[in-house]
VMD Tcl script that draws the C-alpha trace (Angstrom):
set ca {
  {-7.25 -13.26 -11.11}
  {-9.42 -10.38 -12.47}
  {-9.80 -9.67 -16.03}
  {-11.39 -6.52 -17.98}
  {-11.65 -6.40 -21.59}
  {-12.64 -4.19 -23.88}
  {-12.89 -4.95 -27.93}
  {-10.18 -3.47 -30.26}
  {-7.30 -4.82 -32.20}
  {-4.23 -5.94 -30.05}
  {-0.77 -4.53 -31.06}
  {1.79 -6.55 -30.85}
  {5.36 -4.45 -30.51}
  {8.32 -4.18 -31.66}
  {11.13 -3.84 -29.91}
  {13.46 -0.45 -30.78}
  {17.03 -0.82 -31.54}
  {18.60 -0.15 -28.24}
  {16.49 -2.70 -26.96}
  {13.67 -0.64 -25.44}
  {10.02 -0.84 -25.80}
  {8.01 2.02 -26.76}
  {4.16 2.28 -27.25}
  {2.59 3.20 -29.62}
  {-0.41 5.54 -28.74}
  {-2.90 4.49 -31.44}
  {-4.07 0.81 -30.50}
  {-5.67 -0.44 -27.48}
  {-3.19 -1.51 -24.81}
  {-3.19 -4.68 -22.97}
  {-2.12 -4.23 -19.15}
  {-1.00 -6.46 -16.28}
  {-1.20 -5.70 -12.77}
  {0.69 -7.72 -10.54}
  {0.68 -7.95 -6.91}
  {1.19 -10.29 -4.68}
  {-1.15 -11.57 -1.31}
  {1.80 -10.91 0.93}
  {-0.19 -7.65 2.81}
  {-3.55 -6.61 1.76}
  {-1.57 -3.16 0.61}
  {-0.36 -4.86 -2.11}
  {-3.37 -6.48 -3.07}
  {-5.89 -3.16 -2.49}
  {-3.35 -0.81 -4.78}
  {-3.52 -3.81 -7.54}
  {-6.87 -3.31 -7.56}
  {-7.74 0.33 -7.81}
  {-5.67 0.75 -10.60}
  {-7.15 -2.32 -12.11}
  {-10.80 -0.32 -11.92}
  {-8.79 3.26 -13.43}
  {-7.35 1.05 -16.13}
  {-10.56 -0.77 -17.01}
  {-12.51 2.67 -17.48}
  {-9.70 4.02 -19.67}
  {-11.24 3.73 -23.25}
  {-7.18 3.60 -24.92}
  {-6.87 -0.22 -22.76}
  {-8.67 -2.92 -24.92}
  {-7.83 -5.79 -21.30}
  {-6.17 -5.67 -18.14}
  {-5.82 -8.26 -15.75}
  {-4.51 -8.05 -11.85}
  {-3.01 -11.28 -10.50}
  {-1.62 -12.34 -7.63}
  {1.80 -13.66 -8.65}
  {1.56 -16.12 -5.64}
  {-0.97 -18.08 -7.59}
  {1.76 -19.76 -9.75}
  {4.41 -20.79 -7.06}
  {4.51 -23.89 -5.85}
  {3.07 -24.60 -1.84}
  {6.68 -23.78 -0.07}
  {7.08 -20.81 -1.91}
  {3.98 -18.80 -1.48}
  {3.84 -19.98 2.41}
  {7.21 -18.22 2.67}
  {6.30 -15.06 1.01}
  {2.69 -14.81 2.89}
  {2.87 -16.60 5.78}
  {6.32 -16.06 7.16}
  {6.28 -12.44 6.94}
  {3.22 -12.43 9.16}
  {4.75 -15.08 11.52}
  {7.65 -13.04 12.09}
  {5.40 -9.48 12.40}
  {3.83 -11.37 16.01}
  {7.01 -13.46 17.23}
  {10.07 -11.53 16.23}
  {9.20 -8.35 15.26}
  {12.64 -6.91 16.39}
  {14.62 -9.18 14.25}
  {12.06 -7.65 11.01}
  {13.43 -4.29 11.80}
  {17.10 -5.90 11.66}
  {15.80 -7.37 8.21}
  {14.50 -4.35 6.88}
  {17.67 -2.41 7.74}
  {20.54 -4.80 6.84}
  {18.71 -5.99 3.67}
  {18.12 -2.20 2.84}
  {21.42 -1.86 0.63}
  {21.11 -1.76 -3.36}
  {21.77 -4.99 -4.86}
  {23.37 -6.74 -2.29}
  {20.60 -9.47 -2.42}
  {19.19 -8.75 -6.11}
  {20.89 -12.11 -7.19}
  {20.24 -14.85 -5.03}
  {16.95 -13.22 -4.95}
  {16.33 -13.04 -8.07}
  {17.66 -16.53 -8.69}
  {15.60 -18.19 -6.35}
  {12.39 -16.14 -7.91}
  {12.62 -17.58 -11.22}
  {13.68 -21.00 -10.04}
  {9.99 -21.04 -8.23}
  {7.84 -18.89 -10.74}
  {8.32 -21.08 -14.04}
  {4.41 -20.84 -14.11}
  {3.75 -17.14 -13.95}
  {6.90 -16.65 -16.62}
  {4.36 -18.89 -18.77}
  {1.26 -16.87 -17.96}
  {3.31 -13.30 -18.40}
  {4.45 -14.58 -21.69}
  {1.38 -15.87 -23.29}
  {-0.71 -12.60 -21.83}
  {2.37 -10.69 -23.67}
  {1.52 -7.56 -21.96}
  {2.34 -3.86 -23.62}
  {2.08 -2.49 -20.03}
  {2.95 -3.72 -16.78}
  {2.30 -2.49 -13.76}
  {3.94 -3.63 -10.47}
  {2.77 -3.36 -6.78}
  {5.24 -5.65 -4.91}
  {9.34 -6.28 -6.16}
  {8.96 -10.21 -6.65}
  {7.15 -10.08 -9.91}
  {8.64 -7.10 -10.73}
  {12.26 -8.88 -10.68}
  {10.58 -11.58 -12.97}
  {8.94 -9.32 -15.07}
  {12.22 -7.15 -15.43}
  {14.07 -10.46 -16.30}
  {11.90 -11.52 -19.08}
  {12.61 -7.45 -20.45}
  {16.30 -8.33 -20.15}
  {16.12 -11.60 -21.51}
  {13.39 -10.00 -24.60}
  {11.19 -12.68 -23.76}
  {8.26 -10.40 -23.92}
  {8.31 -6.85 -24.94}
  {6.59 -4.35 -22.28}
  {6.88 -1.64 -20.43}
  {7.59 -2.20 -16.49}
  {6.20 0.16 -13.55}
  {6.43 -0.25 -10.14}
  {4.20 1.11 -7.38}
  {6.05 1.64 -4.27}
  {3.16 0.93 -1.48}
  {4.80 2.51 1.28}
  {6.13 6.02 1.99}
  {9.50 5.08 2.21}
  {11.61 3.72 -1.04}
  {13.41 -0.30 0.29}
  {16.25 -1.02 -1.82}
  {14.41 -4.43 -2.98}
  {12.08 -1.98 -4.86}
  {14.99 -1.89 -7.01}
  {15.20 -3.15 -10.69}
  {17.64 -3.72 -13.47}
  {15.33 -2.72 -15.93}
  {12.19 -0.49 -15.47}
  {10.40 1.69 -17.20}
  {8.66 4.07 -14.34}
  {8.72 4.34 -10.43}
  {5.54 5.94 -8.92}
  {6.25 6.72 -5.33}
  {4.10 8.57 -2.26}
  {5.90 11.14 -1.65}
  {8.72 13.91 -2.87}
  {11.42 12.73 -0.72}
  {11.26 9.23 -2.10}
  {11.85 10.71 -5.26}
  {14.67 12.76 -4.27}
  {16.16 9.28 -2.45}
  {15.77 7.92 -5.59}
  {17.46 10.43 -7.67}
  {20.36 10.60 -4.95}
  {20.72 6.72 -6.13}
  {20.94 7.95 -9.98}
  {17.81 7.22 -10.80}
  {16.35 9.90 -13.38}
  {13.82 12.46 -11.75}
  {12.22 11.93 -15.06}
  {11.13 8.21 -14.36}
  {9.88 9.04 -10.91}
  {6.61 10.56 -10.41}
  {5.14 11.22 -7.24}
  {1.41 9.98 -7.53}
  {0.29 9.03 -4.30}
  {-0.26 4.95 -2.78}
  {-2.93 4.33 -5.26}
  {-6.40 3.75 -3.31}
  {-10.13 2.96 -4.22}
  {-12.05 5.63 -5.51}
  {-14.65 5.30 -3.05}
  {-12.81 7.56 -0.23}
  {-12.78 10.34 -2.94}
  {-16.77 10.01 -2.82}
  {-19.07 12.62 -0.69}
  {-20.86 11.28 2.34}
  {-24.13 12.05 4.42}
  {-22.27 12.32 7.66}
  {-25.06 12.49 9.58}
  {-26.96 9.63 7.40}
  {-24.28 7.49 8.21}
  {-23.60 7.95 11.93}
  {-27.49 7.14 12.09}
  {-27.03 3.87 10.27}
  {-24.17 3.27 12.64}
  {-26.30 4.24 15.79}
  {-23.70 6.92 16.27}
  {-24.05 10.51 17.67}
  {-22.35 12.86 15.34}
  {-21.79 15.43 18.04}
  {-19.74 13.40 20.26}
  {-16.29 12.20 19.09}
  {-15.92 8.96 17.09}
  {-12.99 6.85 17.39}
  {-12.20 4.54 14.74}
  {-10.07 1.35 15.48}
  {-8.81 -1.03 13.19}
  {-7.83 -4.02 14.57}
  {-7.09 -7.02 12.67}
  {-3.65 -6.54 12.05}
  {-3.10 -5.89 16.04}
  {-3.57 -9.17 17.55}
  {-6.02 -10.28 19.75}
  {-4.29 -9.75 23.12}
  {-3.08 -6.41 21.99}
  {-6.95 -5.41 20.71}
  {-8.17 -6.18 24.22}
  {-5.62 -3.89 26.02}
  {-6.69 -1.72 23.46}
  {-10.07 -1.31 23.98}
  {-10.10 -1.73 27.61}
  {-8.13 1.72 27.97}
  {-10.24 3.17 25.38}
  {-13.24 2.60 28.01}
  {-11.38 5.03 30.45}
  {-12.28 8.10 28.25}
  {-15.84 9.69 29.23}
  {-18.84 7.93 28.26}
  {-19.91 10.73 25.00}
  {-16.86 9.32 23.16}
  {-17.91 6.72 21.24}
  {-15.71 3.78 19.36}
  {-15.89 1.59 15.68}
  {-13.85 -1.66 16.16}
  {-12.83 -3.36 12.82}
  {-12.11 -6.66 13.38}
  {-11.56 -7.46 10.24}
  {-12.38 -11.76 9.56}
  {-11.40 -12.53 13.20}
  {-14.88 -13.47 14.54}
  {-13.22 -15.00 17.58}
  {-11.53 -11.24 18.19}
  {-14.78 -9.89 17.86}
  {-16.76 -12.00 20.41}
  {-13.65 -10.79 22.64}
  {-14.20 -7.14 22.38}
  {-17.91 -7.98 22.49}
  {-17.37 -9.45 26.40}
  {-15.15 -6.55 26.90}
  {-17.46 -4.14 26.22}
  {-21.09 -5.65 27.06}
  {-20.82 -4.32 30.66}
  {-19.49 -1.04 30.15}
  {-22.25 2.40 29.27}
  {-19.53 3.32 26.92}
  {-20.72 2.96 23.05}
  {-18.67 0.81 21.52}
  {-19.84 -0.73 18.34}
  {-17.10 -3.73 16.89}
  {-17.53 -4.90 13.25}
  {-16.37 -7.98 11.03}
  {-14.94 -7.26 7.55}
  {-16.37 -4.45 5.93}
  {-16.63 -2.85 2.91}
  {-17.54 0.19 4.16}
  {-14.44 1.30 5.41}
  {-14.31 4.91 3.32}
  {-17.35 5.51 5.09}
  {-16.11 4.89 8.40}
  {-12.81 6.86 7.79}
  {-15.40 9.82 6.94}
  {-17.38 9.32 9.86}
  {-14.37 9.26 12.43}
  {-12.85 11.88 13.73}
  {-9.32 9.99 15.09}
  {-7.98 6.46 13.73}
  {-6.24 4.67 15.49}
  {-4.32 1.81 14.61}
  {-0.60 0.61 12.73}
  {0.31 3.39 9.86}
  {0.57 0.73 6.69}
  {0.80 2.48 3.66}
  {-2.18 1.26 2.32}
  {-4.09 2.52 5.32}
  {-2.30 5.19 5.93}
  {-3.08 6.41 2.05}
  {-6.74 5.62 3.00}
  {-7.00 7.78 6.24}
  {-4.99 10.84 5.13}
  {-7.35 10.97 1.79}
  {-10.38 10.90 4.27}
  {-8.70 14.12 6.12}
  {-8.86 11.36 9.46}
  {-5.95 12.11 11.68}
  {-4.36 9.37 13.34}
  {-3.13 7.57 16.72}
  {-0.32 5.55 15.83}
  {0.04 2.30 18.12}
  {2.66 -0.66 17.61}
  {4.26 -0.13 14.42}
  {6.13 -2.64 12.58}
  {9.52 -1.92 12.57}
  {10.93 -1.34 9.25}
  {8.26 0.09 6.88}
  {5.61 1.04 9.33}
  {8.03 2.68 11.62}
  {9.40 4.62 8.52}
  {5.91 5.81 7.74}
  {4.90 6.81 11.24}
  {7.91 9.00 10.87}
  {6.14 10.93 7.75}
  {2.63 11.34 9.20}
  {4.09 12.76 12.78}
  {6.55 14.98 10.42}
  {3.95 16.33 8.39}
  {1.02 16.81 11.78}
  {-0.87 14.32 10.48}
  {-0.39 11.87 13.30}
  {0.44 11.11 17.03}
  {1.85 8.04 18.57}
  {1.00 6.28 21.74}
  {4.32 4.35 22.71}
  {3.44 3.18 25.90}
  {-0.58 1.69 25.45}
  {-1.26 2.07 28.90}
  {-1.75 5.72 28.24}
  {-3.49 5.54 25.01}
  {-6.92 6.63 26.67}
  {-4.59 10.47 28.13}
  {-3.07 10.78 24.62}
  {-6.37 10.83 23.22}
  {-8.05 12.57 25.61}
  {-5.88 15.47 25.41}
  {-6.22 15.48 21.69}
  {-9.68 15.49 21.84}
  {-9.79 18.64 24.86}
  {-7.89 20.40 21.76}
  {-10.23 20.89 19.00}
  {-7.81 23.21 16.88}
  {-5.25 21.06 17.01}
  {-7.46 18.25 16.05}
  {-8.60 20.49 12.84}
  {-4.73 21.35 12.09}
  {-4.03 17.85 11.99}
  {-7.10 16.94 9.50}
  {-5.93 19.88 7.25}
  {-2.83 18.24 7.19}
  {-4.08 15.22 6.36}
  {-5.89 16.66 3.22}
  {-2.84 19.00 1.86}
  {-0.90 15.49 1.93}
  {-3.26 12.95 0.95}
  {-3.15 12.60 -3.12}
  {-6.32 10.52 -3.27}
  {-6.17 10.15 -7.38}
  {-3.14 8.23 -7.39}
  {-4.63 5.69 -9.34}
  {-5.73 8.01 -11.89}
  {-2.73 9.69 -12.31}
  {-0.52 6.33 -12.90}
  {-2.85 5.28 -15.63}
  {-3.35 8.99 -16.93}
  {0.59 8.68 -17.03}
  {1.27 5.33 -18.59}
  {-0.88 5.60 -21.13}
  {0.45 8.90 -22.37}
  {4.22 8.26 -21.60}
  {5.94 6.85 -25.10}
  {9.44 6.92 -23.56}
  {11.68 4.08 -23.93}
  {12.85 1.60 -21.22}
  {15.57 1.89 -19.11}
  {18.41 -0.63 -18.30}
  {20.70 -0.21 -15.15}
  {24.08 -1.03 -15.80}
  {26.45 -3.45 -13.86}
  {28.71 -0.58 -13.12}
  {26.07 1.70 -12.50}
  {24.69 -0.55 -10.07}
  {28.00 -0.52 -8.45}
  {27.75 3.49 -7.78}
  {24.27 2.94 -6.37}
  {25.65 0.93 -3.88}
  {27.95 3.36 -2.69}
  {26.10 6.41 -2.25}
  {23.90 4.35 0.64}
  {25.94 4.99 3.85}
  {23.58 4.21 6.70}
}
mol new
graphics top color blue
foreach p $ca { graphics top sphere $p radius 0.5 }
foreach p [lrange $ca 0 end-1] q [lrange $ca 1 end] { graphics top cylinder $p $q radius 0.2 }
display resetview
């Protein structure tokens, strides 16, 4: 848990007849961030709107917490852990999961049931913080949150932050305040449900403000031991698996000798000792890193990433104008993104990885279509998303919404696929 405060009264509020919660705009607002360590998405968005929040001079605390941290062992091993179980063994059946389960509150109640019958502890901690603003990046402690609304155990204001491009119907809530999506057609799938355009803004996945910042290109590559005039490729692969990183890079040591490669390994040492004894007897420069902070630098530096389109990432790259290679996306959300960045030119997408080294090279023997691409990037990237959710929440005095039994019922029926 992280914690900002700032000194100021509190306000506590009260609720308005219909059961809503305006803010007042006068008072300093505390805010809760919520994520949950089920993806690092989730976890990185919580956290650059926990810095825009914190240097908003209206916000007198905010805290981001991972709602995992008050489940019991069972639960938060099923949430973190089986997800990425599944993403390696049975990444087929995920895409089943993501489809079938993708129908407006057909699971909201057992869901929802089971939540609160494992989150007694956070309920506690939501209450006692008793919020004015909260500010969701994954559904699970949204659905509490929402619940306590309902129930007018606390009195708040609930947003969610969809991290992906694509809207899931577990995104969904009975009672919400604001959605802030990535992109316009999310909003229009959301309206299409009968959700009001009104409580949707398109912000953007919010992402740190370091890959807004200006960079020394050519400081950097030295730093790196990189030649800025040759081509740099950037990988990123801790998500990929070891076996998979290996092909990887072994096919990426088929392209001519100038082109030069970054290999984030993320905390895998093991994966990076790998790629080490891959690469120690080749001329080609390949240069593999652990966990890094530096990653907005890198993304500035390269001129192609490769790697799985998360939205998190994905947000990252197109706000660094870095075109990408898509390889081995998830099905389900990843897939659904990698359809948006090859719609919009942002992206290609190696399906068979035995070619990955032609696919590149023939995106690299086209320079203009390389620069298309990076403009593309840029006109879709909305790097202040962060900015503009706080800029937004702490201006917005509408009241909250409720959604209906029966008008849950029509939002069911308008999804036909």
């Amino acid at each position: 848990m992280s914690s900002s405060r700032r000194r100021g009264p509190a306000q506590v509020l009260a609720p308005a007849k219909s059961g809503a919660y305006p803010l007042s705009l006068e008072d300093g607002r505390r805010v809760l961030i919520m994520s949950t360590s089920a993806g690092a998405g989730h976890v990185k968005a919580a956290a650059a709107l926990e810095k825009s929040f914190a240097l908003d001079a209206r916000v007198e605390e905010v805290i981001n917490n991972d709602a995992l941290r008050y489940t019991n062992r069972i639960f938060r091993d099923f949430y973190s852990k089986l997800y990425g179980s599944l993403v390696k063994s049975a990444p087929n059946f995920l895409g089943w999961w993501y489809k079938t389960s993708d129908e407006p509150w057909r699971t909201d109640a057992m869901r929802h049931m089971i939540d609160r019958l494992n989150t007694r502890p956070l309920v506690k901690f939501i209450r006692d913080f008793d919020p004015h603003i909260t500010v969701c990046t994954h559904f699970m402690p949204a659905g509490i949150i929402s619940h306590l609304i309902a129930t007018q155990q606390i009195q708040a204001q609930l947003s969610i932050v969809v991290t992906d491009f694509d809207f899931h119907a577990m995104w969904l809530s009975r009672v919400f305040h604001r959605y802030f999506v990535a992109i316009d057609e999310t909003k229009a799938h959301l309206e299409m449900l009968g959700i009001p355009g009104d409580r949707v803004t398109v912000s953007g996945i919010p992402i740190d403000a370091s890959f807004s910042y200006p960079i020394d290109r050519d400081d950097a590559c030295r730093r790196l031991d990189l030649n800025p005039e040759n081509p740099i490729l950037l990988l990123s692969a801790g998500a990929a698996g070891t076996e998979l990183t290996e092909f990887m890079v072994e096919r990426l040591l088929e392209l001519p000798s100038h082109v030069q490669t970054i290999v984030v390994c993320g905390r895998n040492e093991a994966l990076r000792e790998r790629i080490n004894g891959v690469t120690q007897r080749s001329s080609a420069t390949i240069r593999t890193l652990g966990y890094t902070d530096e990653m907005h630098t890198l993304m500035r530096v390269a001129d192609l990433f490769i790697g799985k389109p998360g939205g998190m990432t994905s947000a990252e790259a197109i706000s660094s104008g870095l075109p990408m290679c898509i390889v081995n996306p998830i099905p389900g959300q990843e897939e659904r993104n990698s359809d948006h960045l090859l719609e919009q030119g942002i992206a290609i997408k190696c399906n068979e990885l035995a070619t990955l080294a032609f696919k590149i090279q023939r995106l690299l023997d086209d320079p203009l279509r390389l620069a298309r691409m990076r403009a593309s990037a840029l006109r879709f990237a909305k790097p202040d998303a962060a900015q503009k959710v706080v800029s937004t929440l702490l201006t917005d005095n509408l009241t909250t919404l409720s959604i209906s039994p029966d008008q849950r019922l029509s939002m069911a029926t308008k999804r036909l696929n």
